[in-house]
N, C-alpha and C positions, 0 to 999 in steps of 0.2 A: 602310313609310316609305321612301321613295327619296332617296340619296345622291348629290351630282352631283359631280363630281370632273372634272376639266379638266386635271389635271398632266400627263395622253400629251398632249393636244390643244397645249399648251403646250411640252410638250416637244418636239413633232413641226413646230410652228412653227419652234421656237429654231432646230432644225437647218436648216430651207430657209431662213429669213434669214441666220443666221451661217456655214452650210458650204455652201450651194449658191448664195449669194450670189442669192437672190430678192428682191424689192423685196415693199414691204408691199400694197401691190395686187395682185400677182401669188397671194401668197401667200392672198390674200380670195378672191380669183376662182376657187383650189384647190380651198379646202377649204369654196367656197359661203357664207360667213360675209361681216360687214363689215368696211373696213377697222378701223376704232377696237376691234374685238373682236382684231383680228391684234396692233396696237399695246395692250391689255390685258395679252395673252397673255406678250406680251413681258415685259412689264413682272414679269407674273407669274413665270418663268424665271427672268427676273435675280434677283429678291427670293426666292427660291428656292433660288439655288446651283446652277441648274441648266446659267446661264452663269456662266465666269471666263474675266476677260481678262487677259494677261499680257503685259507690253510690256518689250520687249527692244531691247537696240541691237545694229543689226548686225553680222555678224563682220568686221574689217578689220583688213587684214597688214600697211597702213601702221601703224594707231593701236598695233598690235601689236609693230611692229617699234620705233615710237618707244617703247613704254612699257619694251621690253626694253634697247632704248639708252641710257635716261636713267636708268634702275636700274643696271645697271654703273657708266657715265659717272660719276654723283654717288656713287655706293657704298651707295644707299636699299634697304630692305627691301621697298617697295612703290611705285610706281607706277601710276597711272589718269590716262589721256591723254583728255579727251572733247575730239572731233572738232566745232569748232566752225562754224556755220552762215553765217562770210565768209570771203573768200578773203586777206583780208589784216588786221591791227590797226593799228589808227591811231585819234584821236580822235573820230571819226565812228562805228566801229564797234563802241569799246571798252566799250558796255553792254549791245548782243548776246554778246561773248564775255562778258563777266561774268554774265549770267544763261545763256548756254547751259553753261557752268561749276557755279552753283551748282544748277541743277536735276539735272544727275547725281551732282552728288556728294551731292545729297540721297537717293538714291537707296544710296549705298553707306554712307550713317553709324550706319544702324540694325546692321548688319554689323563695320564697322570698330571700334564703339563694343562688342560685345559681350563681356562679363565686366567690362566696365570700371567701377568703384563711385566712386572722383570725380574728374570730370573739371574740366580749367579751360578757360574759353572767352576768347580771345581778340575783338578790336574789325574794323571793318572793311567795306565794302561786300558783299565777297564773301561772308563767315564770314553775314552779318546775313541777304543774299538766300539763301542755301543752305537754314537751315533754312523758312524760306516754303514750300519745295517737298515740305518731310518729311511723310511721315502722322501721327495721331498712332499710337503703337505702345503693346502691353500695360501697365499703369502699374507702374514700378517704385520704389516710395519708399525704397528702400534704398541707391538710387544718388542723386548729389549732384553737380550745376552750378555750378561758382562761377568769380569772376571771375578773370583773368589781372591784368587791367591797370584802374585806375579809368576811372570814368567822364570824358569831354573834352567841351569844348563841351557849350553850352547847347539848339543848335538842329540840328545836325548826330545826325541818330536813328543813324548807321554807328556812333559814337562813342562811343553809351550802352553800354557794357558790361551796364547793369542788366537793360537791354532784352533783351537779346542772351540772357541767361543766361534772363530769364521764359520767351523764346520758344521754348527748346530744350527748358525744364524741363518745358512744357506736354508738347511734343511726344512725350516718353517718360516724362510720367505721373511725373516725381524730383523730390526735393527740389530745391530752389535755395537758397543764400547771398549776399547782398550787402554792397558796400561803402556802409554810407550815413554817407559823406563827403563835403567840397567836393571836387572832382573836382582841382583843381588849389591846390598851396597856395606861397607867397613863402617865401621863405629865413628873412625875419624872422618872419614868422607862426608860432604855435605851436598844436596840432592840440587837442582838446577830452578829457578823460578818455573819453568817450563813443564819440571816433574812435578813438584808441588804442586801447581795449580791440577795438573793431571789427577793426582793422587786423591786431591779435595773432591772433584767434581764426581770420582766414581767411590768415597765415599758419601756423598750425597745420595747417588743411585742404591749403595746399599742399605739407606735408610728404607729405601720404597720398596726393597725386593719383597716379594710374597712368593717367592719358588728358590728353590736351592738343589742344585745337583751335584753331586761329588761320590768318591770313592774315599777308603782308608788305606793303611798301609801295616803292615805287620811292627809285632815289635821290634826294636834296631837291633839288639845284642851284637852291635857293634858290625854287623855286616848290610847294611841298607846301603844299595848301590846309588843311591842319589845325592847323600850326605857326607861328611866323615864328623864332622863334628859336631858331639852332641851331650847332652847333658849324662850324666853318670850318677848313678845311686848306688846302695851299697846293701839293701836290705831287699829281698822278693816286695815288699810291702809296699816299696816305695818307689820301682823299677819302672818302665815305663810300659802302658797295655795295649799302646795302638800309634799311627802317626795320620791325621788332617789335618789338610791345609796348611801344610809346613809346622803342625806345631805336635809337640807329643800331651798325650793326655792320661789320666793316673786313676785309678780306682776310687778314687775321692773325689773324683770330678776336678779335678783342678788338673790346669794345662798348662804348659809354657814355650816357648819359644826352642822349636830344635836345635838352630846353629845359633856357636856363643860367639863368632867374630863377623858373621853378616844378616841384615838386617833384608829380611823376606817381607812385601809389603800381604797381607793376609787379613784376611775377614776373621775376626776374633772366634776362637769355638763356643764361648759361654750365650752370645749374643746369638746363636743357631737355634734357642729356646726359644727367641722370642719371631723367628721366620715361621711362616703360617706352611710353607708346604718345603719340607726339608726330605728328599730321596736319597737313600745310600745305596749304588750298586757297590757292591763287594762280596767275594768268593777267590776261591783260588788257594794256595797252598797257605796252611796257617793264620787263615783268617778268622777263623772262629772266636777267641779269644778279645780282639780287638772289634769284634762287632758286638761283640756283650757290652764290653765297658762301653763303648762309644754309645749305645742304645742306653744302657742304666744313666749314661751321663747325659743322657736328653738332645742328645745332636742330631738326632735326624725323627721321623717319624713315618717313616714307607723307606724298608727293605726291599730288594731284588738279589738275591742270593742261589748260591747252587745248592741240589740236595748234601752233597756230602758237606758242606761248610754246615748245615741245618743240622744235619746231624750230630756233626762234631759240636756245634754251641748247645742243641741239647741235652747230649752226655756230659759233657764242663758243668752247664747249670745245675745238673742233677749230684755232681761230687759236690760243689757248690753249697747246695742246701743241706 
């Protein structure tokens, strides 16, 4: 009885296509075979294990230098600067930086997230596009995603917190918790025994969290598409330098509540000191600014940022001083 086995023949392809950079004809014409048996063979390799590809970004002394600058500069434990693919941010280009942004930093969460058993997930374009890019990874049900901040808007998906939390949960195989509440409620209005208890039980979970992921938002000067009403100051001094987690926050470290007539259920910013592993992906047009105060005001502790945002917060810190 005769056994036919193809894995050298397979294997010996893999190598003249992937290391000697031969074309799949080339490679036919070799070994006297046709092309679609070269393209099998391939096929067969990969599904094999016999190739693995590993894709790396390249070494650079700028992204290097910036990531070493903006770690001291801010007093962060970590920084990762991804080098993004314009030469300038403006509103024209500010959805390339946001996704050349969240596709690396999809790339370091599986990493940055390890040991960590519950996390809260913050709202956001950035935070939302990031995980898009994640594999999914070994399933771990012992670990737990839950929300930062309620859900906002009805049609705006950056905003669903719910969302956000399924799509991460999938990604590494963990539990999730949700807030199933009105996402937003009036002053006079009074919440349902059903949300209460809701609300109690995943502040309970954010007693335990040791992980925190989120994004920031630019200053309001009265055009943030997610809001309209917001608090108002009257002095540079006192104006406001950033928005997380629904709430704005001030050069002095003190923060409050964005909207004055509806009530956001939200993870307090002052209590992000006291979370052991707090990540802020943020970049994109006019972020620079509100990633300084947010970092001086201790809210987060591991940056992921674009080079031009890196940039822009080291020239600020430098008028600054």
């Amino acid at each position: 009885m005769s056994i036919k086995n193809d894995s050298a023949l397979a294997y010996r392809i893999a190598r003249y296509y992937y290391l000697d950079n031969l074309s799949q004809s080339e490679i036919a014409q070799m070994e006297q075979i046709s092309r679609s048996t070269v393209s099998r063979m391939l096929d067969k390799a990969r599904a094999g294990g016999m190739v693995t590809i590993d894709i790396k970004m390249p070494v650079s002394p700028l992204i290097d230098k910036l990531e070493a600058d903006l770690k001291a500069a801010l007093g962060l434990s970590r920084v990762i600067v991804v080098p993004a693919s314009v030469s300038e941010s403006n509103e024209s280009t500010d959805e390339t930086v946001v996704q050349d942004l969240a596709s690396i930093a999809a790339t370091h969460m599986t990493e940055l997230l390890k040991g960590c058993k519950v996390i809260g997930l913050g709202w956001g374009r950035t935070l939302y596009s990031t995980v898009g890019y994640m594999p999914f990874v070994e399933p771990d049900d012992s670990r737990l995603f839950i929300p930062l901040v309620s859900n906002y808007s009805v049609r705006n998906r950056f905003l669903q917190t719910s969302t956000i939390v399924s799509r991460y949960g999938e990604r590494f195989g963990a539990q999730t918790y949700y807030l199933n509440i009105s996402g937003v409620k009036r002053p006079d209005e009074q919440r349902t025994e059903s949300e209460i208890l809701n609300i109690k039980q995943l502040e309970s979970y954010w007693e335990k969290m040791d992980a925190a992921v989120m994004s920031l938002g630019t200053p309001l000067k009265g055009k943030n598409p997610y809001h309209s009403e917001v608090a108002r100051f009257a002095s540079d001094e006192e104006r406001e330098r950033g928005e997380m987690l629904s709430q704005l926050y001030y050069a002095n470290g003190t923060s409050c509540w964005m909207g004055r007539d509806v009530e956001v259920v939200a993870f307090p910013l002052d209590k992000l000191k006291d979370v052991k592993n707090v990540i802020c992906i943020a970049g994109g047009l006019d972020k620079a600014e509100p990633v300084i105060y947010a970092a001086r005001n201790g809210y987060f502790k591991t940056l992921i940022t674009d080079h031009l945002t890196a940039i822009s917060a080291l020239e600020a810190l430098a008028k600054m001083d």
